[in-house]
N, C-alpha and C positions, 0 to 999 in steps of 0.2 A: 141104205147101208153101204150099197157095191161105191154110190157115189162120193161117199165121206172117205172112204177106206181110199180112194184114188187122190181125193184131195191131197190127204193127209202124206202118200206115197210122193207126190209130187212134191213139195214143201222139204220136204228129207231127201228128194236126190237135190233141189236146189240150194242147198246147204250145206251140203253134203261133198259136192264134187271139187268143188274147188279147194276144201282140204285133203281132199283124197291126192288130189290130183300134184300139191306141193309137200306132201308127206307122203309119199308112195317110196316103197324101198325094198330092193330083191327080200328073198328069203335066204334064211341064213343057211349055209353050207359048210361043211366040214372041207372040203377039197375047194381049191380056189379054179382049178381046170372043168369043177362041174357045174359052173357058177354059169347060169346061161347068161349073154349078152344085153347087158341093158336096152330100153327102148329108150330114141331119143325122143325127149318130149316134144310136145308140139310147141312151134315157134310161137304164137299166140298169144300160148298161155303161158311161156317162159317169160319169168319178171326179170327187168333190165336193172341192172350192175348198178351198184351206189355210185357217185364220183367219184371218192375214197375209197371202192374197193377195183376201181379201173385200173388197167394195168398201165405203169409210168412209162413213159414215149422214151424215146431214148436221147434224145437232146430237148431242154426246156423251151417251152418257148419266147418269144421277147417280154419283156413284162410292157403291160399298157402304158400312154405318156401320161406323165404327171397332171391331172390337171387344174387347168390356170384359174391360181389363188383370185377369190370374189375381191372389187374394189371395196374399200370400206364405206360405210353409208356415210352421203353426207352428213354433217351434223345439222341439224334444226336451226335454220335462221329465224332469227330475232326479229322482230316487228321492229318497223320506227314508231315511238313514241310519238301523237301527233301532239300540237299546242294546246293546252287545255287554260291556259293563265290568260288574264286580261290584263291590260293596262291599270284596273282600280284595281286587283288585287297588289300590284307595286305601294299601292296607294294607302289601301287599308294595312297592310304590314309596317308601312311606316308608322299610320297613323297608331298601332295597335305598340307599337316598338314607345313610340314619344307616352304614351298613357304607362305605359307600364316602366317608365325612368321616372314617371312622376308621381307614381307610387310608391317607387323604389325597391321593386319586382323587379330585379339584376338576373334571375334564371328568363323569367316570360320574355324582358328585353333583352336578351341574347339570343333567345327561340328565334324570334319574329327578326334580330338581323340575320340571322339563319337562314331563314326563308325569304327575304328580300332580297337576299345576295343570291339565292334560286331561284327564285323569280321572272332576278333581273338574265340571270342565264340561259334560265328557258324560252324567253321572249327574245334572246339575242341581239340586246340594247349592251352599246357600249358603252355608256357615259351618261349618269342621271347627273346631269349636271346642276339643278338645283336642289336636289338632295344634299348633295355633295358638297356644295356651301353654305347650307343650312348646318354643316358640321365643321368648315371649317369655320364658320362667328361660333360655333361651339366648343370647341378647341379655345378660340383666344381669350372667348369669356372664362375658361375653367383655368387658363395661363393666370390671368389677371387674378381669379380666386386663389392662386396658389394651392392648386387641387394637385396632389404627386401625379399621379396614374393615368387620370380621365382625359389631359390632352393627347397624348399619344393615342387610346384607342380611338377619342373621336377625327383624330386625323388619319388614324388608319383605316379607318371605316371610307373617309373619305376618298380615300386612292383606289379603295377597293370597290365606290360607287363608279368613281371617274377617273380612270387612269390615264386619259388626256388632258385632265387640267393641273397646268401648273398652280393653280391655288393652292391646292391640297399636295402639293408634294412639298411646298414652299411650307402650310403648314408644318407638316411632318418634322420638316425640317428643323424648326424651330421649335416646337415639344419635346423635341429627343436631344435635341441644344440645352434647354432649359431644364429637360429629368437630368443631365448626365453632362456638366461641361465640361470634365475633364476626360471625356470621350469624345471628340467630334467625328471622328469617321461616320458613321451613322449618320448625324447629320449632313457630312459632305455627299456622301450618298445619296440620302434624300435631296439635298439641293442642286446635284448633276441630274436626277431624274427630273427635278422639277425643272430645269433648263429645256433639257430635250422635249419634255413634254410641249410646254411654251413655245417649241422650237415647229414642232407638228402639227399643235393646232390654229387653224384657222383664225381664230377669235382673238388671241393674244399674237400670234405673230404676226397678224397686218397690222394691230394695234399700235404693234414696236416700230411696225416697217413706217406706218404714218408718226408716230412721234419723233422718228428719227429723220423724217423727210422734213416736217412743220420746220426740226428745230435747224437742218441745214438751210431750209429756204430765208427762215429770219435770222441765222447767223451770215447769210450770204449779203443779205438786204443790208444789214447794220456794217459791215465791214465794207461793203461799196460805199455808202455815202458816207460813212466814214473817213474812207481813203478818200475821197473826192474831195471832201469839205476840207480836208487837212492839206490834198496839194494845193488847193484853191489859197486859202490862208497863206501857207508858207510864200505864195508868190501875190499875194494881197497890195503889197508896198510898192512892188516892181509896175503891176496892172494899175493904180490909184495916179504913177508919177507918167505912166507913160499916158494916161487917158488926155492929162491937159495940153498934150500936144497937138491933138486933135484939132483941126478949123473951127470946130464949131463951139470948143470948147479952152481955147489960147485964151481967153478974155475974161475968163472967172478966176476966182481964188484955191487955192489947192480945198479950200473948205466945201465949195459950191462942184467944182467936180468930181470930189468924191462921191457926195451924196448923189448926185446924178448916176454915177456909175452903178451905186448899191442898189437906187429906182430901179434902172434897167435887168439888173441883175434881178431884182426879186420881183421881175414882172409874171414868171411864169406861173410860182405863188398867188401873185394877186389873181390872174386871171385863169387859176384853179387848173392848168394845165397838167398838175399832176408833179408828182412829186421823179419821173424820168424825166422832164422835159428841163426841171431845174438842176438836177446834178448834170444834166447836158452841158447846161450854160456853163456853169460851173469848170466843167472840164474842157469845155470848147475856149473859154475866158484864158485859162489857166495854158492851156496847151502849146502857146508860144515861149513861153518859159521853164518849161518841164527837160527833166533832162528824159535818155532813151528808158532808160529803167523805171524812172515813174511815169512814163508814158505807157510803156507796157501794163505798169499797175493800174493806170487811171481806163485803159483800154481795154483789162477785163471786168475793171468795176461796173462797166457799161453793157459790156455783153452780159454778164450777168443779171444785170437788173433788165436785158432784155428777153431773157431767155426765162423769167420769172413765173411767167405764166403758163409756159409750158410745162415747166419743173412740178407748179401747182397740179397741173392736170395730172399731169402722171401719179403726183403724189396720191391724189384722189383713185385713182386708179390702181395702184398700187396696196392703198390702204383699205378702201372700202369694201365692207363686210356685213356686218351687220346692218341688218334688217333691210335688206337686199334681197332677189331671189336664191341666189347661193346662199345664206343663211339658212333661209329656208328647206333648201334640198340640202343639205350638209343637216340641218338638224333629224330631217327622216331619216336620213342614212348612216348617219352615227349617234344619235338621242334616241329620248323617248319622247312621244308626241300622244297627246291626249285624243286624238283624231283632229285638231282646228287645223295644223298645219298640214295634213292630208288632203283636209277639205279645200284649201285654197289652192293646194297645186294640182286637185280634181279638177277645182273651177275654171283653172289657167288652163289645164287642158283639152277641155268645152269647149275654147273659145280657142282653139288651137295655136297657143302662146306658149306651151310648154317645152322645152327643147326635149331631146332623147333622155338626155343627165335626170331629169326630172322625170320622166316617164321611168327608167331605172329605178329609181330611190320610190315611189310611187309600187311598182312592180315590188321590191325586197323590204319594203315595209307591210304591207298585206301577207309575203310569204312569211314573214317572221311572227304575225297574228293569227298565221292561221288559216288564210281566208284564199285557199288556193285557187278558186274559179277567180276572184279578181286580181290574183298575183300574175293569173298564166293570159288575162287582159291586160295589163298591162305591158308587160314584157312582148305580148304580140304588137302591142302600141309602139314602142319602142323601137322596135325594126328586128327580122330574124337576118340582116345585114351587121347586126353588133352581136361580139362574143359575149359580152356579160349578159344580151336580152337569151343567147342559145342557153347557154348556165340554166340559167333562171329557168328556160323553159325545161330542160332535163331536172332540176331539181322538182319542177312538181309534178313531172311522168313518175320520177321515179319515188314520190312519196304517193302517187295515185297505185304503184304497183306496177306499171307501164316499163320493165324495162329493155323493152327494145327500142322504144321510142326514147328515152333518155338516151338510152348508148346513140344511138342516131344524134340527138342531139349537142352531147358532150363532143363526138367526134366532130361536127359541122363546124361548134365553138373554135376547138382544138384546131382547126384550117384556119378560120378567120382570124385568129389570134397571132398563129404563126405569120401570116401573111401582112400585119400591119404592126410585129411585135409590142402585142401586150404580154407582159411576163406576167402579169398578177390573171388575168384572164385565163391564159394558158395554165398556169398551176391549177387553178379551181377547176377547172374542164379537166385536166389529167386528175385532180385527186377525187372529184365526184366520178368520173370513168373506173377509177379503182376501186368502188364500194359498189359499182356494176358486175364488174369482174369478180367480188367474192360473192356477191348473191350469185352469182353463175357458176360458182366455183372453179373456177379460169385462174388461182393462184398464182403462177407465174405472170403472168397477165396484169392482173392488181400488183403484184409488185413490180415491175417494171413501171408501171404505171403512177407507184408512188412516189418512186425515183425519180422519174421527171418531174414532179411538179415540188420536192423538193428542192431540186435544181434549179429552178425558173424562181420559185420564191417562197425560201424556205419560211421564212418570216410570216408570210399570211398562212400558210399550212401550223407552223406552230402555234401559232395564236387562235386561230378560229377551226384549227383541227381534232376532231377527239373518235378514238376507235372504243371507246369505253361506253362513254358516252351517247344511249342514241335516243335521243331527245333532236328533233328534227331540224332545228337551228343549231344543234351543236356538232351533227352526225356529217353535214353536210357543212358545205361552204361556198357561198356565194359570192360573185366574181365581183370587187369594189366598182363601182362608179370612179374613174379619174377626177382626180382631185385638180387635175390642170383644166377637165370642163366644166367644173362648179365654180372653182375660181373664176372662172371668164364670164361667169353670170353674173357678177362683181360690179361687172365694170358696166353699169345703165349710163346714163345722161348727168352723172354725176361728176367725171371726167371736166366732161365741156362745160360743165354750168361753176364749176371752181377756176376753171381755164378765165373766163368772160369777166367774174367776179376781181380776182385781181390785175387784170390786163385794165378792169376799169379804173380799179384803186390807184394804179400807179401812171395812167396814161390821159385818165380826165375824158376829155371829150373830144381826145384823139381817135378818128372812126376806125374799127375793127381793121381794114384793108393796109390799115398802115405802121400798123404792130407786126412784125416785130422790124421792118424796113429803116422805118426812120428811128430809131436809135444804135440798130448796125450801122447805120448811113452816119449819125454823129461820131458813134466811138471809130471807125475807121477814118472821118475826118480830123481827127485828133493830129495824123501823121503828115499830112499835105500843111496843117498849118506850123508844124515845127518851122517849116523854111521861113514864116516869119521872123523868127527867133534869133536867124541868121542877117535879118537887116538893118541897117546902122541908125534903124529908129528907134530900134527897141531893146529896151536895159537890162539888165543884167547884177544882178547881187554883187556888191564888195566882199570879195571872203576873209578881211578883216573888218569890216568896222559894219556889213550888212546896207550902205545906203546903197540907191540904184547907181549902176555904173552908165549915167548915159550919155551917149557922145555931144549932143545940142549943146546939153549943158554944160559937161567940163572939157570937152573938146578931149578926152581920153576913148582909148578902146581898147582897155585890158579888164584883166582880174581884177584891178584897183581902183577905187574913183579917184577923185581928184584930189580928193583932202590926203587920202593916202599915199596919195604919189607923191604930193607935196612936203611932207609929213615924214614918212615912212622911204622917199627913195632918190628927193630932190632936199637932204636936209640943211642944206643952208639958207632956205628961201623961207622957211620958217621961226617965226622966233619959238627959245623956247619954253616959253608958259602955254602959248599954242600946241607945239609940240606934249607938252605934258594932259595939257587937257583932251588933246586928240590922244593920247595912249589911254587914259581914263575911261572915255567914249569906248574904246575897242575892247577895255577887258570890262566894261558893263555891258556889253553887246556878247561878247565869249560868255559872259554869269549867266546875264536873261537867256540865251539859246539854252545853256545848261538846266537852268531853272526849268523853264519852258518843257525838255526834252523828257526831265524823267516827273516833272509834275503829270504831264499826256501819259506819261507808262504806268504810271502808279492809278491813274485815275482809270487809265484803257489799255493795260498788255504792252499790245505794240503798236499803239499809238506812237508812243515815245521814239519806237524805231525808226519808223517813218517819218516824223518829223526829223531828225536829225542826216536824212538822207540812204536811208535802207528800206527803202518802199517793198523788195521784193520780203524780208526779211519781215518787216511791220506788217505788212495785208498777212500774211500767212498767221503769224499769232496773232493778229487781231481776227480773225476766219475761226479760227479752233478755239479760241478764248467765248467768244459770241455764241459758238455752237455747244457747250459744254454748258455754257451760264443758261440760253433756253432750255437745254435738256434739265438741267439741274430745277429752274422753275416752275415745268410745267408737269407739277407732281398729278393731279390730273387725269391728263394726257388728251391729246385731240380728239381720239376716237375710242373711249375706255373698254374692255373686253364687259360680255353682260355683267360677269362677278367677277368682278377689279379684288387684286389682294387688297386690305384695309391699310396695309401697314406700307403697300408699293410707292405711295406719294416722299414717306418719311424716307424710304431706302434709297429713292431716285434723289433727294434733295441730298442726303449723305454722301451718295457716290460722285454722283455728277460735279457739286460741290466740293468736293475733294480736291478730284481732279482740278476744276478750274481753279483752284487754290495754287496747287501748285504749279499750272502752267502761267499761271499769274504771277509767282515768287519769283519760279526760274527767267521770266522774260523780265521783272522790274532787275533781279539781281546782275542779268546779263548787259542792261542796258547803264546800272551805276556804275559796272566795272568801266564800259566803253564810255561814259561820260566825266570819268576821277579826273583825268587833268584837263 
């Protein structure tokens, strides 16, 4: 009992005191002087002062500093889209597009160019080029149906498979001609594009470059022996009278030394020396009679036709393209390639044949499939001494996610490019370094960065740039292959094997060693033999009556022969029915030259010129007449691009044609005026 009762005590003062102890308060008194002195309470158990109820300092104190505003979080970057498209998907879209125009399912064949034209973007192919004129013969067969509508889109379709090929802009041209001809703007449009295209690619502009060399090299050919045959002629009469002067040949009939002379003359012919070694003769024959100005014409006809073979090599050289190595690395690096063309400049690189140009195009065909372990072999093939292999190699660090190793890369480019100025190199290296800089969020950075390679080459950044876009061939851009090292893959043994070809044509079984010596060695002997010219053996034209003026015979040495002198300046020694019949002779000799001069113009330009004594004047339009008429002929063409326009042979025959028309009118018109009296 004592023990509960003590508990219970305990419990109640512990409960107890500590309200006592903050509610304790005097007793109350009537007098405030009898009020005894509070106790102060213990420090302890006194409770400490609210904040709010503290008494205020007397000056505030500083307020804390602001503190510094959080950066805003980056925003979430975006994945690159890898390649997920193959090559037969290109394939089956078409095939899925052509089925569904021949059911006449116009929504399904719109889908599917839809997605061809995505396709072809995601794979970052610029130019399907047989696609592309699978639409333009679609186009001109729907012209020819008199379809309103259908050529235009199928030619549009076409620019937007291949925007390098002048076929299809040239189509375009001509649909939007024939929907609307009293608009042509549109079409001039299209046919300035379709110029500059032709003008870019590869394929049609060596094409033009070799059709325009073929047709200078055989307008060159035909207006040399031209000119040559025509001085030869003109001085024919003068060479036939002065031969039977000769020792060996005083004792025949003027009938027996002609034909002798003509033997000799056409021995080079007989004995197949070539058709240089005959217009030699020719002008070497001719050359004591020439005056200085057809001597200069007859002395380039010579250089020309010795310089013939060289002109061919270059031609070759100049033109050749197709199906060449260059074709082949030009079509990986701008086409689409089913893999056969990959496989062969693999195998060329096996056998290490392949130049750097090819290991490149090799390297950014693989990255554009996809297949980045053998894009980032290749590109180390290539050399990490070239800026387009550093590119390359930063573009597949930085689509593996690597980008320290791209930025390392892009900037090594960035050295090497400035250092051997490639601008196109340089742009791609600064604008793939700017899409480093915003994955790192370095802002400033990427833009200054996109500034340069705008600057360097605005033109491949806007073409092959897109910030929209990130599909991994479109997000990025990779640095071209030079177009001057594919070209140079061009030029094999094809050169020297066109060079041999007509050095033989025109020189026979003249050995190699002596091409092109001995016919510079003729046309410059042309000028030591003028001095025969000047010896009192050798005759010279009447310029009235044309007989030879030579001294043996009439014992004269002028302008005139002897009949003329007699005739025309001694008249009393003449009777005059002589006299009349010699004035008769001389204006049938004035008609026949007349006759003669513009029958040669009308039949060859400026033939006519040159016969009448304007050789500089006659070779020149006989040159551009010859070159216009091959061009206008060779509808063709020597070396046709894969997909020739249909209609190009008819347009070159109309233009070319044309013109030689009119340089033909204007030189016969020019040559009747100077021959009316």
């Amino acid at each position: 009992m004592s023990r509960a009762l003590l508990i219970l005590l305990g419990l109640s003062l512990a409960t107890g005191a500590p309200l006592a102890a903050r509610g304790q308060v005097a007793a109350p008194s009537l007098v405030e002087e009898d009020l005894a002195p509070a106790e102060e309470p213990a420090r302890e158990s006194q409770p400490k002062p609210a904040p709010a109820a503290a008494a205020e300092p007397e000056s505030l104190p500083p307020p804390p500093p602001p503190a510094a505003p959080q950066p805003p979080a980056p925003p979430p970057v975006r994945a690159i889209e890898p390649v997920r498209a193959r090559f037969g998907d290109l394939l089956e879209a078409w095939q899925d597009r052509r089925a569904a125009l021949r059911e006449q399912d116009l929504p399904r064949a719109q889908a599917a160019e839809r997605r061809l034209l995505e396709l072809r973007r995601e794979l970052g192919v610029e130019n399907l080029d047989a696609l592309a004129a699978a639409e333009v013969r679609a186009s001109a067969r729907a012209l020819e149906a008199r379809v309103p509508a259908e050529p235009v889109a199928r030619a549009e379709l076409a620019v937007a498979l291949a925007p390098d090929g002048a076929a299809a802009h040239l189509a375009l041209a001509r649909a939007l001609l024939a929907r609307d001809p009293g608009n042509p703007e549109p079409a001039l449009r299209a046919l300035a594009a379709g110029l500059a295209a032709a003008v870019r690619e590869p394929h049609t502009a060596r094409a033009a470059v070799a059709d325009l060399c073929v047709a200078g090299l055989a307008a060159a050919l035909a207006a040399a022996a031209l000119a040559v045959a025509l001085l030869f002629l003109r001085r024919l009469r003068l060479l036939l009278h002065d031969v039977r002067h000769l020792p060996l040949l005083r004792a025949t009939t003027p009938l027996q030394a002609g034909f002798m002379s003509l033997a000799v003359l056409a021995a080079p012919l007989a004995l197949r020396l070539g058709p240089a070694a005959f217009l030699a003769a020719l002008a070497l024959c001719a050359a004591p009679y020439l005056r200085r100005s057809e001597r200069a014409v007859a002395t380039a006809a010579l250089l020309a036709v010795a310089a013939l073979p060289w002109a061919a090599g270059e031609t070759a050289r100049l033109g050749a393209f197709t199906g060449t190595l260059a074709d082949d690395v030009y079509a990986l690096e701008h086409g689409a390639d089913d893999g056969r063309v990959a496989a062969r400049l693999a195998a060329r690189a096996a056998r290490g044949e392949l130049p750097s140009a090819g290991l490149l195009a090799l390297g950014h065909h693989h990255k554009r499939r996809g297949d980045l372990a053998d894009a980032l072999r290749w590109y180390q093939a290539a050399g990490a001494s070239r800026p387009e292999a550093l590119v390359g190699m930063g573009n597949v660090q930085l689509l593996r996610g690597d980008l320290d190793g791209a930025k390392a890369s892009y900037l090594a480019a960035v050295d090497r490019a400035s250092a051997i100025g490639n601008l196109s190199a340089l742009a791609a290296a600064h604008y793939d370094l700017s899409k480093v800089f915003v994955r790192q969020s370095a802002l400033d950075q990427a833009q200054e960065a996109r500034r340069k390679a705008a600057g360097e080459d605005g033109a491949l950044v806007a073409r092959a740039g897109s910030d929209d876009d990130f599909r991994q061939n479109r997000w990025l851009i990779d640095a071209p292959v030079p177009f001057a090292e594919v070209r140079a893959l061009a030029a094999d043994d094809a050169p020297a094997g066109a060079e041999d070809a007509v050095r033989v044509r025109l020189a026979g079984p003249l050995p190699a060693a002596g091409w092109p010596w001995l016919p510079v060695a003729a046309a410059l002997a042309l000028w030591p033999l003028a001095w025969l010219g000047r010896r009192p053996g050798v005759s010279h034209a009447c310029q009235r009556c044309g007989r030879a003026v030579c001294r043996r015979c009439d014992g004269v040495d002028g302008s005139l022969c002897g009949q003329c002198v007699n005739v025309f300046v001694k008249k009393d020694l003449v009777d005059p029915r002589d006299r009349l019949r010699k004035e008769q002779q001389v204006r049938r000799h004035a008609r026949a030259e007349r006759l003669a001069a513009r029958a040669l113009g009308i039949a060859a330009g400026g033939a006519g010129h040159l016969w009448r004594g304007q050789p500089a004047r006659g070779a020149l339009l006989l040159l551009l007449l010859a070159f216009l008429v091959a061009l206008a002929l060779s509808s063709a063409g020597v070396a046709p691009p894969p997909y020739p326009v249909p209609w190009a042979g008819a347009a070159k025959l109309a233009l070319f044609g044309s013109l030689a028309a009119l340089v033909w009118a204007l030189s016969v018109r020019d040559l009747f005026r100077r021959t009316r009296s």
